[in-house]
C-alpha positions in Angstrom: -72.8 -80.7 -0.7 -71.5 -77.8 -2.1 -71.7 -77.5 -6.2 -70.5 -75.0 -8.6 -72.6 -75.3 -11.5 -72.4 -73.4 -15.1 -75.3 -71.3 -16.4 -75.9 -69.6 -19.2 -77.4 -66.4 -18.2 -77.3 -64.5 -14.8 -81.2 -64.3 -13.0 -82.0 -62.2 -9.9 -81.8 -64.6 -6.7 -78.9 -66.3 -7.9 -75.8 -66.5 -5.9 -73.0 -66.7 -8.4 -69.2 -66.7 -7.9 -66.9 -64.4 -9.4 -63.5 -63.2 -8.9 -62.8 -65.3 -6.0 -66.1 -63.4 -4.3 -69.9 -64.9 -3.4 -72.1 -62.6 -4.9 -76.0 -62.8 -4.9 -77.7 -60.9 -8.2 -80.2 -58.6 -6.8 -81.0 -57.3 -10.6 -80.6 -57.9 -14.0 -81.7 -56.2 -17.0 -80.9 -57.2 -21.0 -79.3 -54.1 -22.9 -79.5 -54.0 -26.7 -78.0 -51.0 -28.5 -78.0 -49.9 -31.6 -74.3 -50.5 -32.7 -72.7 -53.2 -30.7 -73.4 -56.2 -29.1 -76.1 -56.6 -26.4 -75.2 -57.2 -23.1 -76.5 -58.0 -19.3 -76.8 -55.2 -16.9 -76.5 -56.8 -12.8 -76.7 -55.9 -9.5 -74.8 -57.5 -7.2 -74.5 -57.7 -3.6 -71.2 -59.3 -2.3 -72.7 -62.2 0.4 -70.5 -61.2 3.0 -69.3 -57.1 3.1 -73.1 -56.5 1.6 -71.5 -54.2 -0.6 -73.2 -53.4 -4.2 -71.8 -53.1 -7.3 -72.9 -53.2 -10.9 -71.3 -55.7 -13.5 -72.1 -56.3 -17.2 -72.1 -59.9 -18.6 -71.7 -60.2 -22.4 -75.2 -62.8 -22.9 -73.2 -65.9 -24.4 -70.7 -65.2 -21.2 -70.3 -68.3 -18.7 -71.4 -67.8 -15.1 -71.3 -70.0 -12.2 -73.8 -70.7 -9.5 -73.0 -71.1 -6.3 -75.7 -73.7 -3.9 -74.2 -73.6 -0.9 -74.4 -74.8 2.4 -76.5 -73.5 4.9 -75.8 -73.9 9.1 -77.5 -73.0 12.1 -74.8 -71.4 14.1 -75.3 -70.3 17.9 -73.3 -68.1 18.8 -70.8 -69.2 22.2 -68.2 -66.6 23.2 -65.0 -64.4 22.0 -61.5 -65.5 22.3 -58.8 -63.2 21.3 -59.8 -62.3 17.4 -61.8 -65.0 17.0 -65.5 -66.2 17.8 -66.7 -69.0 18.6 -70.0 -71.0 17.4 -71.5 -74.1 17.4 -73.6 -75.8 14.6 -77.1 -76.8 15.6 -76.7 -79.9 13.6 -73.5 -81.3 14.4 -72.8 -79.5 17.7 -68.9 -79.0 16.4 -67.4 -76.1 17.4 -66.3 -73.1 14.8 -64.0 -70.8 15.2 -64.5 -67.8 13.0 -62.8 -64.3 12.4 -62.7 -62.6 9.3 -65.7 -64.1 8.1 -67.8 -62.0 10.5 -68.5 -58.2 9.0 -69.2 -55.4 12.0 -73.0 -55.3 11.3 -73.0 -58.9 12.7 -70.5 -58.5 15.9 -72.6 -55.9 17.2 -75.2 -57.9 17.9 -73.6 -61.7 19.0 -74.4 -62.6 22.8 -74.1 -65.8 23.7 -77.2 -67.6 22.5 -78.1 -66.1 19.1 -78.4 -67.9 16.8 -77.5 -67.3 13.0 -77.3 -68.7 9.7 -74.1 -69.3 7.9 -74.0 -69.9 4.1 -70.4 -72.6 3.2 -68.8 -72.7 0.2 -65.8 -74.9 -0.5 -65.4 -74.6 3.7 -65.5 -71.3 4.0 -68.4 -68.9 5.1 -69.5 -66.3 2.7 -72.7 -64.8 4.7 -74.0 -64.5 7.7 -77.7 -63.6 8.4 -78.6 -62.5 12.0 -82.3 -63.2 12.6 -84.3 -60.2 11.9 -85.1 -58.8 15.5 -83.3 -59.1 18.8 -84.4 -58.3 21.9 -81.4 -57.0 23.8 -80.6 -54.9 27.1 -80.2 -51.2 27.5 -76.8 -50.6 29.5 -76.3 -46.7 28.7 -78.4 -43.7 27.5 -76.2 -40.6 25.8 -77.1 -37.7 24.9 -77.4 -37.6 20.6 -74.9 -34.8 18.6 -76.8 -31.9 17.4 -76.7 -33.1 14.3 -77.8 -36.3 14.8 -80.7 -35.5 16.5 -84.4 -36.8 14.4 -86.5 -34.9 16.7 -86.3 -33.9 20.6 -88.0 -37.1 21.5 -84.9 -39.4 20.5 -81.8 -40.5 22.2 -79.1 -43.2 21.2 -79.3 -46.2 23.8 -75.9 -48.8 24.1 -77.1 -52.1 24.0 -75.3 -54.7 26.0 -73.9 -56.0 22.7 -72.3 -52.6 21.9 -74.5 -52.0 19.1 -76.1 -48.1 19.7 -79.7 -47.8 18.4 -81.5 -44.5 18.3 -84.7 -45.4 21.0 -87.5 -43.2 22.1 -87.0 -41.0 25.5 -89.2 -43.0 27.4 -86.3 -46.2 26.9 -84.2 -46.2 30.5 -81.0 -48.0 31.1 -82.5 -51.9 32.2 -85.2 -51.6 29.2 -85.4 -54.7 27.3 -86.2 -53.3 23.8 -86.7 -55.5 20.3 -84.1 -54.2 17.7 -84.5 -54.9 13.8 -80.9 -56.1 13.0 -81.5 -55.2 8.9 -81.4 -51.4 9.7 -80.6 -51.3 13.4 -83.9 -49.5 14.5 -85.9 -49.7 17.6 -88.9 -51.8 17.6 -90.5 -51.4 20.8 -90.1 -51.8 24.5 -90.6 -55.3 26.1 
Protein backbone atom coordinates (compact mmCIF):
# COMPACT_ATOMS: atom_id res chain seq x y z
CA UNK A 1 0.00 0.00 0.00
CA UNK A 2 1.30 3.13 -0.86
CA UNK A 3 1.65 5.89 2.06
CA UNK A 4 2.65 9.50 2.10
CA UNK A 5 3.73 10.18 5.47
CA UNK A 6 4.95 13.66 7.10
CA UNK A 7 8.48 14.05 8.56
CA UNK A 8 10.10 16.44 10.28
CA UNK A 9 13.51 16.51 8.81
CA UNK A 10 14.94 15.26 5.42
CA UNK A 11 17.73 12.04 6.01
CA UNK A 12 19.81 10.63 3.17
CA UNK A 13 17.92 7.26 1.79
CA UNK A 14 14.68 8.83 1.95
CA UNK A 15 12.51 8.99 -1.03
CA UNK A 16 10.49 12.08 -0.50
CA UNK A 17 7.92 13.84 -2.75
CA UNK A 18 8.03 17.25 -3.84
CA UNK A 19 6.68 19.39 -6.55
CA UNK A 20 4.72 16.71 -8.09
CA UNK A 21 8.35 14.70 -8.49
CA UNK A 22 9.78 11.28 -6.54
CA UNK A 23 12.93 12.32 -5.39
CA UNK A 24 15.44 10.11 -3.23
CA UNK A 25 17.92 12.36 -0.88
CA UNK A 26 21.26 11.23 -1.63
CA UNK A 27 22.74 14.00 0.95
CA UNK A 28 22.03 16.26 3.55
CA UNK A 29 23.94 18.51 5.58
CA UNK A 30 22.60 21.22 8.52
CA UNK A 31 23.84 24.86 7.75
CA UNK A 32 23.96 27.35 10.56
CA UNK A 33 25.14 30.90 9.76
CA UNK A 34 25.94 33.56 11.58
CA UNK A 35 23.00 36.02 10.70
CA UNK A 36 19.93 34.20 9.66
CA UNK A 37 18.18 31.22 10.18
CA UNK A 38 19.76 27.78 9.74
CA UNK A 39 18.77 25.68 7.15
CA UNK A 40 19.10 21.95 5.40
CA UNK A 41 21.41 21.60 2.48
CA UNK A 42 20.10 18.17 0.13
CA UNK A 43 20.96 16.28 -2.66
CA UNK A 44 18.45 14.94 -4.57
CA UNK A 45 18.24 12.57 -7.30
CA UNK A 46 14.84 12.63 -9.20
CA UNK A 47 13.76 8.61 -9.09
CA UNK A 48 13.05 8.43 -12.60
CA UNK A 49 15.29 11.11 -15.16
CA UNK A 50 18.21 10.37 -12.32
CA UNK A 51 18.83 13.91 -12.61
CA UNK A 52 20.53 15.81 -9.41
CA UNK A 53 19.74 18.86 -7.98
CA UNK A 54 20.33 20.66 -4.74
CA UNK A 55 17.37 22.01 -2.50
CA UNK A 56 17.46 23.81 0.81
CA UNK A 57 14.76 22.95 3.42
CA UNK A 58 14.18 25.61 6.21
CA UNK A 59 14.58 22.75 9.51
CA UNK A 60 10.92 23.28 10.97
CA UNK A 61 9.84 22.81 7.08
CA UNK A 62 7.31 19.73 6.44
CA UNK A 63 8.49 16.99 4.13
CA UNK A 64 6.78 13.99 2.91
CA UNK A 65 8.00 10.44 2.52
CA UNK A 66 7.22 8.47 -0.03
CA UNK A 67 7.12 4.13 0.74
CA UNK A 68 6.30 2.97 -2.28
CA UNK A 69 5.59 -0.02 -4.08
CA UNK A 70 7.96 -2.15 -5.39
CA UNK A 71 7.26 -4.80 -8.70
CA UNK A 72 9.10 -7.36 -10.39
CA UNK A 73 8.48 -6.54 -13.98
CA UNK A 74 9.70 -8.76 -17.01
CA UNK A 75 10.00 -7.21 -19.60
CA UNK A 76 7.53 -8.67 -22.93
CA UNK A 77 7.74 -6.67 -26.22
CA UNK A 78 7.19 -3.02 -27.90
CA UNK A 79 4.05 -1.94 -29.43
CA UNK A 80 3.94 1.34 -31.15
CA UNK A 81 5.24 3.91 -28.17
CA UNK A 82 4.61 1.76 -25.60
CA UNK A 83 6.14 -1.38 -23.71
CA UNK A 84 4.88 -3.95 -22.48
CA UNK A 85 5.59 -5.91 -19.07
CA UNK A 86 4.30 -8.27 -16.88
CA UNK A 87 4.48 -8.37 -13.01
CA UNK A 88 6.03 -11.45 -11.50
CA UNK A 89 3.48 -11.42 -8.82
CA UNK A 90 0.33 -10.92 -10.43
CA UNK A 91 1.21 -11.92 -14.02
CA UNK A 92 -1.08 -8.60 -15.29
CA UNK A 93 0.07 -7.11 -18.07
CA UNK A 94 1.49 -3.22 -18.06
CA UNK A 95 1.71 -1.11 -20.50
CA UNK A 96 4.25 1.61 -20.02
CA UNK A 97 5.64 4.66 -22.05
CA UNK A 98 6.79 7.66 -20.58
CA UNK A 99 7.73 6.17 -17.45
CA UNK A 100 10.69 4.45 -19.14
CA UNK A 101 13.99 6.98 -19.43
CA UNK A 102 16.61 5.97 -22.46
CA UNK A 103 19.17 4.45 -20.07
CA UNK A 104 16.54 1.71 -19.49
CA UNK A 105 15.16 1.07 -23.32
CA UNK A 106 18.55 0.38 -24.33
CA UNK A 107 18.85 -2.52 -22.56
CA UNK A 108 14.96 -4.26 -22.57
CA UNK A 109 14.90 -7.72 -24.54
CA UNK A 110 12.33 -9.82 -23.85
CA UNK A 111 13.03 -11.58 -20.62
CA UNK A 112 14.75 -8.99 -18.36
CA UNK A 113 13.57 -8.53 -15.71
CA UNK A 114 13.36 -5.14 -13.68
CA UNK A 115 12.11 -3.47 -10.74
CA UNK A 116 9.49 -0.85 -10.72
CA UNK A 117 8.98 1.52 -7.70
CA UNK A 118 4.52 2.68 -7.70
CA UNK A 119 3.31 5.60 -6.26
CA UNK A 120 -0.37 6.47 -6.29
CA UNK A 121 -0.31 4.06 -9.67
CA UNK A 122 2.22 5.46 -11.33
CA UNK A 123 5.93 4.28 -11.72
CA UNK A 124 8.62 6.68 -10.58
CA UNK A 125 11.87 4.40 -11.10
CA UNK A 126 12.98 1.78 -12.85
CA UNK A 127 16.18 -0.29 -11.80
CA UNK A 128 17.59 -2.64 -14.50
CA UNK A 129 19.56 -5.42 -12.73
CA UNK A 130 23.15 -4.46 -12.59
CA UNK A 131 24.78 -6.64 -15.43
CA UNK A 132 23.37 -8.05 -18.58
CA UNK A 133 24.74 -10.37 -20.65
CA UNK A 134 23.75 -9.43 -24.18
CA UNK A 135 24.83 -10.18 -27.96
CA UNK A 136 27.25 -8.37 -30.11
CA UNK A 137 25.48 -7.60 -33.66
CA UNK A 138 28.03 -4.88 -35.03
CA UNK A 139 31.64 -3.68 -34.39
CA UNK A 140 32.40 0.26 -35.68
CA UNK A 141 35.16 1.84 -35.83
CA UNK A 142 35.39 4.62 -32.54
CA UNK A 143 35.77 8.69 -33.61
CA UNK A 144 39.22 9.93 -33.12
CA UNK A 145 38.17 11.56 -30.37
CA UNK A 146 36.50 8.98 -28.69
CA UNK A 147 39.07 6.63 -28.85
CA UNK A 148 40.59 5.43 -24.78
CA UNK A 149 43.46 3.75 -26.31
CA UNK A 150 44.09 1.64 -29.67
CA UNK A 151 42.89 -1.48 -28.02
CA UNK A 152 39.04 -0.22 -27.86
CA UNK A 153 36.25 -0.30 -30.19
CA UNK A 154 32.40 0.50 -29.69
CA UNK A 155 30.28 -2.89 -30.09
CA UNK A 156 26.14 -2.52 -30.87
CA UNK A 157 24.46 -4.76 -28.74
CA UNK A 158 21.35 -6.49 -29.97
CA UNK A 159 19.43 -4.16 -27.64
CA UNK A 160 20.89 -0.99 -29.41
CA UNK A 161 22.79 -0.02 -26.54
CA UNK A 162 26.69 0.69 -27.88
CA UNK A 163 29.30 -0.22 -25.19
CA UNK A 164 33.06 0.54 -25.68
CA UNK A 165 34.50 -3.46 -25.72
CA UNK A 166 38.06 -4.64 -26.02
CA UNK A 167 39.37 -5.53 -29.73
CA UNK A 168 39.37 -9.05 -29.15
CA UNK A 169 35.10 -8.72 -28.81
CA UNK A 170 33.74 -10.07 -32.56
CA UNK A 171 30.20 -9.67 -33.80
CA UNK A 172 28.37 -13.14 -32.11
CA UNK A 173 30.38 -12.42 -28.65
CA UNK A 174 28.12 -12.76 -25.73
CA UNK A 175 29.69 -10.16 -23.34
CA UNK A 176 28.32 -9.11 -19.62
CA UNK A 177 27.53 -5.27 -19.59
CA UNK A 178 27.24 -3.24 -16.17
CA UNK A 179 23.92 -1.32 -16.97
CA UNK A 180 24.94 1.57 -14.04
CA UNK A 181 27.68 2.95 -16.36
CA UNK A 182 27.29 0.97 -19.52
CA UNK A 183 30.83 -0.75 -19.45
CA UNK A 184 32.11 -3.98 -20.66
CA UNK A 185 32.55 -6.65 -18.17
CA UNK A 186 33.97 -9.43 -19.85
CA UNK A 187 33.47 -11.92 -22.60
CA UNK A 188 31.21 -15.03 -21.98
Amino acid sequence: MNELREKKHPAPGMIISLDNRIYKIEACVKVTVKKGLPFIKTKLMDLLSYEEKEKNFKVDQKIFEVKPERHRLEYLYRKENKYYFMDIDTVDVIPLADEIPERVIRYLKLGVILTASLYQGSVFAIELPSFLELGVVKIEDLDASDIMSSSNRMAVLETGAKVIVPIFIEVGDVIQVETKDNSFVRRL
